[in-house]
VOSELO-725926 format. One record per residue: x, y, z of N, C-alpha, C, O in turn; residue in one letter. Coordinates in steps of 0.2 Angstrom, whole numbers, plus 2048, in hexadecimal, padded with zeros to 3 digits. Layout:
N
XYZXYZXYZXYZA...
***
This chain:
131
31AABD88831FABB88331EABF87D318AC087AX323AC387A323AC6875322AC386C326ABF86AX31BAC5868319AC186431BAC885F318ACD85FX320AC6859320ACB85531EACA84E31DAC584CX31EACF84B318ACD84431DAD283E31FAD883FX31EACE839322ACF83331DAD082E319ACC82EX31FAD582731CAD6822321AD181D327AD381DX31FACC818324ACC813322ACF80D31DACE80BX329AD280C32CAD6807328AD3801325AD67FDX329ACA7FF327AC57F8320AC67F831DAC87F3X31EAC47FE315AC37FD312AC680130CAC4802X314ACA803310AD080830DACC80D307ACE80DX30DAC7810308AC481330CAC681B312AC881CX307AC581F30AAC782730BAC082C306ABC82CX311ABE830315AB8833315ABC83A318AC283BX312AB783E312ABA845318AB484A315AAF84BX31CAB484B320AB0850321AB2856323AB8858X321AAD85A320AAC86232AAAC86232EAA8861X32CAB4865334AB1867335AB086D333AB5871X338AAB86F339AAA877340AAE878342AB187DX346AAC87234DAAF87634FAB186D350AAD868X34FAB886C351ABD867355ABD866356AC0860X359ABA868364AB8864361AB485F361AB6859X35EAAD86035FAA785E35AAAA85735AAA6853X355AAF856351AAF854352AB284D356AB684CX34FAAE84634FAB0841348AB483B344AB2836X349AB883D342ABB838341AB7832346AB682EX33AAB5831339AB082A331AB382A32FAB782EX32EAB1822327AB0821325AAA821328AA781EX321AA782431EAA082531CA9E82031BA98820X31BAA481A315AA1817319AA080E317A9C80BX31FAA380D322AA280832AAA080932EA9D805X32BAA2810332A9F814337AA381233DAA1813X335AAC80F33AAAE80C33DAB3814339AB3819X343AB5815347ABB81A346AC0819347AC481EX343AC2812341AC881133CACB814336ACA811X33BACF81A334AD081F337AD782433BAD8828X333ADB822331ADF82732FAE082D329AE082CX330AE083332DAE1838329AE683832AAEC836X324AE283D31CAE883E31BAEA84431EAE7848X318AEF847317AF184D312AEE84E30EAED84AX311AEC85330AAE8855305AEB858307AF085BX2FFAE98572FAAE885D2FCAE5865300AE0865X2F9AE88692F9AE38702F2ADF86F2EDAE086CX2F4AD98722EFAD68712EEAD58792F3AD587DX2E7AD487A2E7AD38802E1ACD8832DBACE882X2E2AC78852DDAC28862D8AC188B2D9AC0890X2D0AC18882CBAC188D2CCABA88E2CEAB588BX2C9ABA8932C4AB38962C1AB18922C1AB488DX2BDAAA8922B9AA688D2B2AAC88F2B0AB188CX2B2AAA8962ACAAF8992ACAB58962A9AB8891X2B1AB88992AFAC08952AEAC088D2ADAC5889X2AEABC88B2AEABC8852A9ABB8822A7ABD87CX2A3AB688429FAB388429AAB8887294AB7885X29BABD88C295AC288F295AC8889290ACC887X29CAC888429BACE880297ACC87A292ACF877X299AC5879295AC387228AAC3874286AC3870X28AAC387A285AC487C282AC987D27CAC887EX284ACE87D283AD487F27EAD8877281AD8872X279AD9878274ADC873278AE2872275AE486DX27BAE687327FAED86E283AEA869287AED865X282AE486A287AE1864283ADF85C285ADE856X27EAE186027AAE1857278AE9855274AEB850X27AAEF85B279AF585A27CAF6852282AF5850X279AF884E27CAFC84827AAF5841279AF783BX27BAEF84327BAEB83F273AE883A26EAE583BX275AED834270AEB82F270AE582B274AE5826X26DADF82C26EAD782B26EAD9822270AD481FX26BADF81D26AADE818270AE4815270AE580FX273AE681927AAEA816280AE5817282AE581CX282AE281228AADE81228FAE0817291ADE81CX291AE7812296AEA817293AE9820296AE6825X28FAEB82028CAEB82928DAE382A292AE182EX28BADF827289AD782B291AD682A293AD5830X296AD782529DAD582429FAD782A2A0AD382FX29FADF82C2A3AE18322A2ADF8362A7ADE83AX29AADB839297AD884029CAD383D2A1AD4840X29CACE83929FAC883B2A7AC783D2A9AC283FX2A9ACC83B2B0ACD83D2B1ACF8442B4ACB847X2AFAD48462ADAD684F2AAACF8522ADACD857X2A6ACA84F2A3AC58522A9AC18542ABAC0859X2AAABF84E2B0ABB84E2B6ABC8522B9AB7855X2B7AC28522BDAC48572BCAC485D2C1AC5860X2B7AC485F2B4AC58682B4ABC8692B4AB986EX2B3AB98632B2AB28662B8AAF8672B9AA9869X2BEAB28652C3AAF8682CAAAD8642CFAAD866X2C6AAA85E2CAAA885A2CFAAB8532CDAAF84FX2D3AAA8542D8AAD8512D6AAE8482D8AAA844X2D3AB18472D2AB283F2D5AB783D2D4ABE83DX2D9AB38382DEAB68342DBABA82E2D5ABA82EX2DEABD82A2DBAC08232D8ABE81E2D4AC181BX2DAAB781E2D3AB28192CEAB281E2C8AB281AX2CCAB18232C6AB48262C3AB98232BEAB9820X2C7ABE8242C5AC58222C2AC581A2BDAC7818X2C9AC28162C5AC180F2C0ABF80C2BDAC2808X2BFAB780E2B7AB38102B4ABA8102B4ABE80CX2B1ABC8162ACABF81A2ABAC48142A6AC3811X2B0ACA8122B0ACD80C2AEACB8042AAACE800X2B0AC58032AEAC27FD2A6ABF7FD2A2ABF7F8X2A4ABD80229BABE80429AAC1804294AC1802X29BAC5807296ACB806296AD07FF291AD27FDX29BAD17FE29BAD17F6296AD07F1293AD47EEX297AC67F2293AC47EC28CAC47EF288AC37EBX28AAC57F5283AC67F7280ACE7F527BACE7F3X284AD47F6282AD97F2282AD77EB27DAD97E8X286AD37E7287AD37E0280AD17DE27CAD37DAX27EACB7E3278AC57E2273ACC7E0271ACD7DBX273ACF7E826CAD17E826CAD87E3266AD87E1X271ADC7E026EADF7DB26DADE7D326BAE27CFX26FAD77D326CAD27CC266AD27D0261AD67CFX266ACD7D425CACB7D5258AD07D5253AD07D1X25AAD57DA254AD97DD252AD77E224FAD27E3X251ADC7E624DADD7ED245AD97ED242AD97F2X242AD77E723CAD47E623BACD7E5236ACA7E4X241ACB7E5243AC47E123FABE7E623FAB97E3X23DABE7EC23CABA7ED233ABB7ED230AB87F1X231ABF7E9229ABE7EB227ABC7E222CABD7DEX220AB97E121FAB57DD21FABA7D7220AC07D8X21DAB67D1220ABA7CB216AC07C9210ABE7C9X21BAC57C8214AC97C7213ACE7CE210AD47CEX215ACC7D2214ACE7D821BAD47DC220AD27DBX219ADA7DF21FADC7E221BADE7E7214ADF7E8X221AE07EB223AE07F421CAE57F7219AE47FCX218AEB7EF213AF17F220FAEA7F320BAEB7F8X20EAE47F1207AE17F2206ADE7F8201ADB7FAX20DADE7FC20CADC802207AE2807203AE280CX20CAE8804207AEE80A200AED8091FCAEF80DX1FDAEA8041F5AEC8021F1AE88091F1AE380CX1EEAED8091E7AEA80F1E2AE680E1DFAE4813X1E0AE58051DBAE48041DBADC8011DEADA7FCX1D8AD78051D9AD08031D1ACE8001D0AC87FEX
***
């Protein structure tokens, strides 16, 4: 079944509609209800199994490259994660995702990378060998 996807022109926002019979059909935005809309070229989408989908999430190259302490890196995993698990996440997914990790770079360069060891103390006094 042919699923097509409109840009509107008012709110730039993207409307995807399922057409079954294309005479009867009326281009709109869902989201402001305006007629003014672009059509888009699509993606194919193509659907795994619960199974195959669940063998990818599992699959250990899935954490190949991912630095838990670089934003951008954990943001991009989470968007890959999310998408192999099935569920249709739209752009406020994506903007969430992006706006944390933001505020978590933002955090961590007010704090500092030290912030969590006692006051007086930094991270060289962990390497020391001497107790």
């Amino acid at each position: 079944m042919p699923i097509y996807e409109y840009r509107c022109k008012k709110c730039g926002k993207i409307s995807s509609h399922l057409v079954l019979n294309r005479d009867d059909f009326k281009s709109h935005c869902k989201h402001c209800g305006s007629g003014s809309v672009t059509k888009l070229i699509s993606r194919v989408n193509v659907r795994l199994s619960e199974e195959t989908r669940m063998d990818k999430l599992a699959d250990p190259s899935m954490l190949a490259g991912l630095d838990e302490n670089d934003p951008k890196s954990m943001a991009k995993w989470m968007k890959k994660m999310g998408s192999l698990a099935g569920d249709n996440l739209d752009e406020d997914f994506d903007r969430m995702v992006d706006e944390a990790m933001e505020e978590a770079a933002q955090e961590e360069k007010s704090v500092g990378p030290d912030s969590n060891m006692p006051d007086g103390l930094s991270s060289s006094v962990t390497d020391s060998t001497a107790i």
